[in-house]
C-alpha positions as CSV (number, residue, x, y, z in Angstrom):
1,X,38.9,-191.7,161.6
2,X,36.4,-189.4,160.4
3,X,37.6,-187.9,156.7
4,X,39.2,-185.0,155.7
5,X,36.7,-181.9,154.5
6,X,38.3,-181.5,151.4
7,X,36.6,-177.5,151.2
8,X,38.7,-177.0,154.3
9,X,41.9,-178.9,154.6
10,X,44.5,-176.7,153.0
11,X,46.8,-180.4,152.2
12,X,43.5,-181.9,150.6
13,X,42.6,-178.2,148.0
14,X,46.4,-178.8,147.4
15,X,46.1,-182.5,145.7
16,X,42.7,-181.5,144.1
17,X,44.2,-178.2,142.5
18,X,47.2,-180.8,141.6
19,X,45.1,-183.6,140.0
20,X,42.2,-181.3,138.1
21,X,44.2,-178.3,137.2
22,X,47.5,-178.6,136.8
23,X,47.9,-181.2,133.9
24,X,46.5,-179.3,131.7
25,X,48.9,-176.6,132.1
26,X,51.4,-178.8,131.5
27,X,50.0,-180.5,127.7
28,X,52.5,-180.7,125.6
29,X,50.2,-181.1,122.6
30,X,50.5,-178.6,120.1
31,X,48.6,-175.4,120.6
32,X,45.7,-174.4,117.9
33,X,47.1,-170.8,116.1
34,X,44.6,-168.5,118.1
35,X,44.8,-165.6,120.4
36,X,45.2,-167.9,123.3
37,X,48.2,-169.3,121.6
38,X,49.9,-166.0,121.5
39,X,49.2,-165.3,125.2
40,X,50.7,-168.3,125.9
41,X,54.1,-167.1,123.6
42,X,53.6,-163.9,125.3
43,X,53.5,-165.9,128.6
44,X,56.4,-168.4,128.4
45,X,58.6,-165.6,126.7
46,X,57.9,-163.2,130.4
47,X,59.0,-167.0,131.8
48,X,61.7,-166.9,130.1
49,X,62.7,-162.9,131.9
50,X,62.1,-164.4,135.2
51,X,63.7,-167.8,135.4
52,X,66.0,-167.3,132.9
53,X,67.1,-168.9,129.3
54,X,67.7,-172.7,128.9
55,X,66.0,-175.5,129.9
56,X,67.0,-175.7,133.8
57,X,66.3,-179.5,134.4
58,X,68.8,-180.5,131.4
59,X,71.4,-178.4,133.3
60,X,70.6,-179.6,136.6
61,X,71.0,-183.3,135.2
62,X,74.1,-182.2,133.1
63,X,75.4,-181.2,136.5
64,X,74.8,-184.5,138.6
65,X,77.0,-187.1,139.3
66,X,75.1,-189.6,136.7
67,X,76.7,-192.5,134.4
68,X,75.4,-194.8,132.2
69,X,73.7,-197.9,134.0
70,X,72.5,-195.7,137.4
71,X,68.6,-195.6,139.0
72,X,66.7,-192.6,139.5
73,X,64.0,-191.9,141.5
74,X,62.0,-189.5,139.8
75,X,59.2,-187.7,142.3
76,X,56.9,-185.6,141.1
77,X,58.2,-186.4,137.6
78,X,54.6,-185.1,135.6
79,X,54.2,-185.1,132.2
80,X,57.8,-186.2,131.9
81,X,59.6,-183.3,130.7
82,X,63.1,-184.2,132.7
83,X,62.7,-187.9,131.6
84,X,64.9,-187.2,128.5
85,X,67.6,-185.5,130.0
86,X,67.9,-188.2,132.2
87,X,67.4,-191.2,130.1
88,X,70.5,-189.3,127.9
89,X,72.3,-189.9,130.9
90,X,72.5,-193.5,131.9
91,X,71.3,-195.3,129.0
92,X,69.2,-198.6,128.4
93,X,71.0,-200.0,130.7
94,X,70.2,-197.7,133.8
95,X,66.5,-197.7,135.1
96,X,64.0,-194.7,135.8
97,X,61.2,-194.6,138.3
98,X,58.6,-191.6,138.1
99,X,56.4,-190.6,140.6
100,X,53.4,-188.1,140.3
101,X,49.9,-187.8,142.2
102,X,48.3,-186.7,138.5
103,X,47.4,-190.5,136.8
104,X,46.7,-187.6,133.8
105,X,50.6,-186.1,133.9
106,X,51.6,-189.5,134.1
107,X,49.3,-190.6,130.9
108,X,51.6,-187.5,129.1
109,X,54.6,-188.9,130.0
110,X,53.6,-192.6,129.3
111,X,52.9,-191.3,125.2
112,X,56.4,-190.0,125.2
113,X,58.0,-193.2,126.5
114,X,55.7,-195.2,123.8
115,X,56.7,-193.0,120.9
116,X,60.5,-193.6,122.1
117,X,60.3,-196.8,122.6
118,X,62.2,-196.6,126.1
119,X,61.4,-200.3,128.3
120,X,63.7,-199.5,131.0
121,X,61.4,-196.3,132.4
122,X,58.2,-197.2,135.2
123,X,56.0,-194.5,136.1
124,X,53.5,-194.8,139.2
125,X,50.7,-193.0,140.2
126,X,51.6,-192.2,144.0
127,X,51.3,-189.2,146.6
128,X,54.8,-188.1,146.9
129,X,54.8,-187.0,150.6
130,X,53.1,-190.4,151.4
131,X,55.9,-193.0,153.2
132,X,57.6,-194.9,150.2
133,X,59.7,-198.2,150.6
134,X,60.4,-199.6,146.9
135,X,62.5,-202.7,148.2
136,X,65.5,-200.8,146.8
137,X,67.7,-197.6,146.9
138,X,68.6,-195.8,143.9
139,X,71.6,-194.0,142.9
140,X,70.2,-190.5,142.4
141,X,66.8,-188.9,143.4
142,X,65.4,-185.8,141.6
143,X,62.7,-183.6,142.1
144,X,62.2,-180.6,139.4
145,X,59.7,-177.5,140.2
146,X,57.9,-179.8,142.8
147,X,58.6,-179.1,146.3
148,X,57.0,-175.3,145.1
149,X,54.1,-176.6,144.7
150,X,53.1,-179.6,146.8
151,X,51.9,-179.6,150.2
152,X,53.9,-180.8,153.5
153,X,57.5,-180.7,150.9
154,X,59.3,-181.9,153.9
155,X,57.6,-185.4,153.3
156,X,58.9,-185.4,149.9
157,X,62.7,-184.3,150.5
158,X,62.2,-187.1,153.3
159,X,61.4,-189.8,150.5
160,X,64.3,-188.6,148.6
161,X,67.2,-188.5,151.5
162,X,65.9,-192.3,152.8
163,X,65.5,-193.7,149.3
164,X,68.8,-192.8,148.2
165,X,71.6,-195.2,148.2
166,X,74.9,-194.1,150.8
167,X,76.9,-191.7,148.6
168,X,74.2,-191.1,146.2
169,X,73.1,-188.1,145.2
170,X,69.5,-186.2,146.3
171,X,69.0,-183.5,143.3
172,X,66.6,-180.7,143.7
173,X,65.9,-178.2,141.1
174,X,63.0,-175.6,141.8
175,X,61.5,-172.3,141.6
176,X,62.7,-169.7,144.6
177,X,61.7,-166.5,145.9
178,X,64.3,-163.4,145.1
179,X,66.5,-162.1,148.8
180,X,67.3,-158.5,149.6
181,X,66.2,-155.8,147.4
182,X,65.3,-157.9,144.6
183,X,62.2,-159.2,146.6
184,X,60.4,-156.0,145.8
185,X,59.7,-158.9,142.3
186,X,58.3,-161.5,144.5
187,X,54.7,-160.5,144.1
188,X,55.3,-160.5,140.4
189,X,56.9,-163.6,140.1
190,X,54.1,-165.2,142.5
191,X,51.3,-164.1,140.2
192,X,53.1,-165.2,136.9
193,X,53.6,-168.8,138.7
194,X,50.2,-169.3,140.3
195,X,49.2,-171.2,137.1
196,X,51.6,-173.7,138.0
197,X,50.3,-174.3,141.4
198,X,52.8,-172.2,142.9
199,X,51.8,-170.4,146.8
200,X,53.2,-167.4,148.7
201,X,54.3,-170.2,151.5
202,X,55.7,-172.9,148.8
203,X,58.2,-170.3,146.6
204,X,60.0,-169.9,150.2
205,X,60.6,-173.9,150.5
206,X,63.7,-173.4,147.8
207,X,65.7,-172.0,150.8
208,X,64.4,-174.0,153.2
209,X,65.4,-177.0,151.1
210,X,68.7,-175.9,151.2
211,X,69.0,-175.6,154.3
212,X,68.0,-179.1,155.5
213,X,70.7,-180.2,152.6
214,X,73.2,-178.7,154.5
215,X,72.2,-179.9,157.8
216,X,71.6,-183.7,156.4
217,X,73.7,-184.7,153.7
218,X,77.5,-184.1,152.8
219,X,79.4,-182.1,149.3
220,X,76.1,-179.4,149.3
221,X,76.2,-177.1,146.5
222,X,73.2,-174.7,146.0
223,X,73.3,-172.6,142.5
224,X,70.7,-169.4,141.9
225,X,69.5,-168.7,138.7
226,X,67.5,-165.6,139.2
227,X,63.7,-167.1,140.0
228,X,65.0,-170.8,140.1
229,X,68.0,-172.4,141.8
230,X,69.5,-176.3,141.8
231,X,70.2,-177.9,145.4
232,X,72.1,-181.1,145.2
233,X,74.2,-183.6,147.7
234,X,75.6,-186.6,148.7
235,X,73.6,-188.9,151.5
236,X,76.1,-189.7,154.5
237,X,77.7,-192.6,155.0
């Protein structure tokens, strides 16, 4: 099979934006007091307009159906920022599985684990949208701001739905384009995202999610928060 041309092939431009640019985006390490550190106040504060106040994965896992002892897999999981929500959730007793194509994001999240001193969290470096079989099913699967930004995000929701245990609970929470007449903002809200890898094509995949949601599993409920929304449901029996 003769390789993809990585100049040309839109899904290949994808992983390399993913693995070279993104993770620096996404340090966590404390900024130096400079003018770039005001843009980026400046910057998360216009964030803050456009998706709204609050930190959206601790509501989205505040919302879930988890209890202490329960698995998560964790796709596209990054530098780690829902890990804590999460781990609040089911305890040393419950067990966490992260995902993410960037073995840099994953080195972020690995420093937070250390400095917590959490045993019962694995991360792997994987493509997300590739066909994963872990041996087992877990109790929930979440993906935050992910399916925005990755190519071919059916793949991924597919790796959620099939690696979800019957009656589980497939928990999506992600950045969405504005309907009606507040989509005159779109265009805005694409440029102030396309730091974060976000595309035209990809802000649409919100809706899109939710409809496949509807159409595949059971007890859908889809909640909008002006630029971001949460998707969750239960896999059929």
């Amino acid at each position: 099979m003769t390789p993809p041309d990585i100049d040309r092939d839109p899904v290949e431009q994808g992983k390399r934006a993913y693995t070279e640019k993104l993770p620096g985006v996404y340090d966590t390490a404390p900024k130096k007091r400079t003018l770039q550190y005001y843009q980026e106040k400046v910057h998360y504060k216009i964030e803050e307009v456009f998706f709204g106040p609050g930190d959206h994965r601790q509501a989205a896992i505040d919302g879930s159906s988890l209890k202490p002892g329960d698995s998560v897999l964790n796709l596209c999981c990054g530098s780690g920022l829902e890990l804590p929500a999460i781990i609040q959730r089911i305890g040393p007793q419950g067990y966490i599985l992260g995902l993410d194509y960037s073995e840099l994001m994953l080195d972020q999240a690995r420093l937070w684990i250390k400095e917590q001193g959490h045993t019962n969290i694995e991360l792997q470096q994987a493509d997300c949208t590739a066909d994963l079989s872990f041996g087992r099913q877990f109790d929930m699967t979440f993906c935050a701001y992910g399916l925005s930004i990755i190519p071919r995000w059916e793949a991924c929701y597919e790796n959620m739905v099939n690696n979800v245990k019957v009656g589980g609970e497939v928990l999506v929470e992600d950045a969405r384009y504005l309907e009606g007449w507040a989509s005159v903002l779109n265009p805005v809200f694409l440029g102030l995202t396309r730091r974060y890898g976000a595309t035209d094509e990809c802000l649409g995949n919100f809706k899109r999610v939710g409809d496949r949601m509807r159409r595949d599993l059971t007890d859908v409920r889809i909640t909008h928060r002006r630029f971001t929304g949460t998707a969750r449901g239960m896999r059929r029996g």
